[in-house]
Each structure stands twice: as C-alpha cells, then as structure tokens.
C-alpha positions in Angstrom: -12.7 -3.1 16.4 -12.2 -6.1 13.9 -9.4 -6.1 10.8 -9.6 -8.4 8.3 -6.7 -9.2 6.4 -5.7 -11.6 4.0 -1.9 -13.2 3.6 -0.5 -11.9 0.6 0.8 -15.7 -0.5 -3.2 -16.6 -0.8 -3.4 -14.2 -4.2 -3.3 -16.4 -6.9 -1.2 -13.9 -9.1 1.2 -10.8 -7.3 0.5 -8.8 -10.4 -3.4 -8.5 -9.9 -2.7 -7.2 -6.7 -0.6 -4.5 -7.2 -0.2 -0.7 -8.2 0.1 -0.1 -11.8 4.1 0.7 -11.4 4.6 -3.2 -9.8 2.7 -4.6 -12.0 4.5 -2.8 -15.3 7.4 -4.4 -13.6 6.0 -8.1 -12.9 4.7 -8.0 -16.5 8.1 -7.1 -17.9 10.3 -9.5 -15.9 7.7 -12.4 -15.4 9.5 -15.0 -16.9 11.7 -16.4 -20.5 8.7 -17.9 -22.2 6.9 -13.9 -22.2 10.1 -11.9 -22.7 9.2 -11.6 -26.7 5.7 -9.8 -25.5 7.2 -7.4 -23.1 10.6 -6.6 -23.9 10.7 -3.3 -22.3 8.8 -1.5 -20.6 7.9 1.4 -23.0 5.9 -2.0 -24.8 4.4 -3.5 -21.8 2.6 0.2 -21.4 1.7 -0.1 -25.2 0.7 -3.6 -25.1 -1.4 -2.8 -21.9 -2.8 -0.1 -22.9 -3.7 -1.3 -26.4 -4.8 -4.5 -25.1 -6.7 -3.7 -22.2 -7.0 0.3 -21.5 -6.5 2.3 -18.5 -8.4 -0.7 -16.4 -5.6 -2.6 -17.5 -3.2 -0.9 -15.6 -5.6 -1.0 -12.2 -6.5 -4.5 -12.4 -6.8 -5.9 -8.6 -6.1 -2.7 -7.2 -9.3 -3.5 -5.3 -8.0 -6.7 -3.9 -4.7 -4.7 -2.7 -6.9 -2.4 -1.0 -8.4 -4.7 0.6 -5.2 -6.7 1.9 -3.5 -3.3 3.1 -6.1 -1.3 3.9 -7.0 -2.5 7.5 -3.2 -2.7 8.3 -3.0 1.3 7.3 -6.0 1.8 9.5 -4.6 0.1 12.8 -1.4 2.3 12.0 -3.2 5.6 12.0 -5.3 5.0 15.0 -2.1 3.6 16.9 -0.3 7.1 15.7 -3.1 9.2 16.2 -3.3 7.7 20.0 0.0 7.6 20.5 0.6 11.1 19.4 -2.4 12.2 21.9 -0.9 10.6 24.7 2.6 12.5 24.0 0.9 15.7 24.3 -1.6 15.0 26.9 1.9 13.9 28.6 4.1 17.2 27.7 1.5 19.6 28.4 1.1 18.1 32.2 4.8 18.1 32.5 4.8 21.8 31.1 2.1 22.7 34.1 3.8 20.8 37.0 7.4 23.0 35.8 5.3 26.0 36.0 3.4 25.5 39.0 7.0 24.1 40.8 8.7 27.2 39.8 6.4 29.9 41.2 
C-alpha cells in the first residue's frame, strides 16, 4: 500500500488548509495590519460570508484532506488489525481455559 502525504510547512497559507472553525480563527487573529477588517469574529463570518459565500468558509478543505487523509487511513487499518488480532488472541485463550478445565 503507498500514502502520500504532504508536510504541513509546504502550504503556502495555514488558513486554506483548514476547517472552517480554524480558519474563522486564523482570519480573526492573523495579524495588526487586518485587525480593523475582522475585529471579531461575529464580522469575520459576515465579512466571509458576504464576501465570498458558503465556499468561503471551505476554501482548501480539499488540500487538508488530502494532507490528513492517508494518515487517518493508516490509523484505521492499524486499529482495525490490531483489534483483530486481540480477539483472534482472547478467543484462543478462552478455548485452551476451557479445554484445560474439563
């Protein structure tokens, strides 16, 4: 199986990476020089949403599948495996206490 996965320092800009709640937050507290456009955050979702619409509020979303998504994927196949062998393990030990006590 082959992962690709890309350093999160390569993005260019945190915010288009990231779920629509981080990025509210990056866009409120990016820096002095944008505090007078987003000086809360009930006018960064008014600003965004007047601005740029709901795809405003998803903008790289893709990009932050793709950086997480293969690291998910090699998580769930380890659990899944994991938990598989655990059984597989506690149902032979379940047998060999039967079979020892009778």
């Amino acid at each position: 199986m082959f992962c690709l996965s890309i350093p999160s320092n390569t993005l260019p800009n945190p915010s288009e990476s990231s779920p629509p709640s981080t990025f509210l937050a990056l866009r409120h507290h990016q820096n002095n020089t944008t505090t007078h456009l987003y000086p809360n955050v009930r006018a960064c979702i008014r600003r965004t949403w007047a601005e740029e619409g709901s795809r405003g509020f998803y903008r790289g979303l893709g990009t932050n599948l793709v950086r997480v998504l293969p690291g998910t994927c090699v998580t769930f196949v380890v659990y899944e495996n994991i938990a598989h062998l655990l059984r597989t393990f506690a149902t032979r030990r379940e047998l060999e206490t039967r079979s020892g006590n009778e």
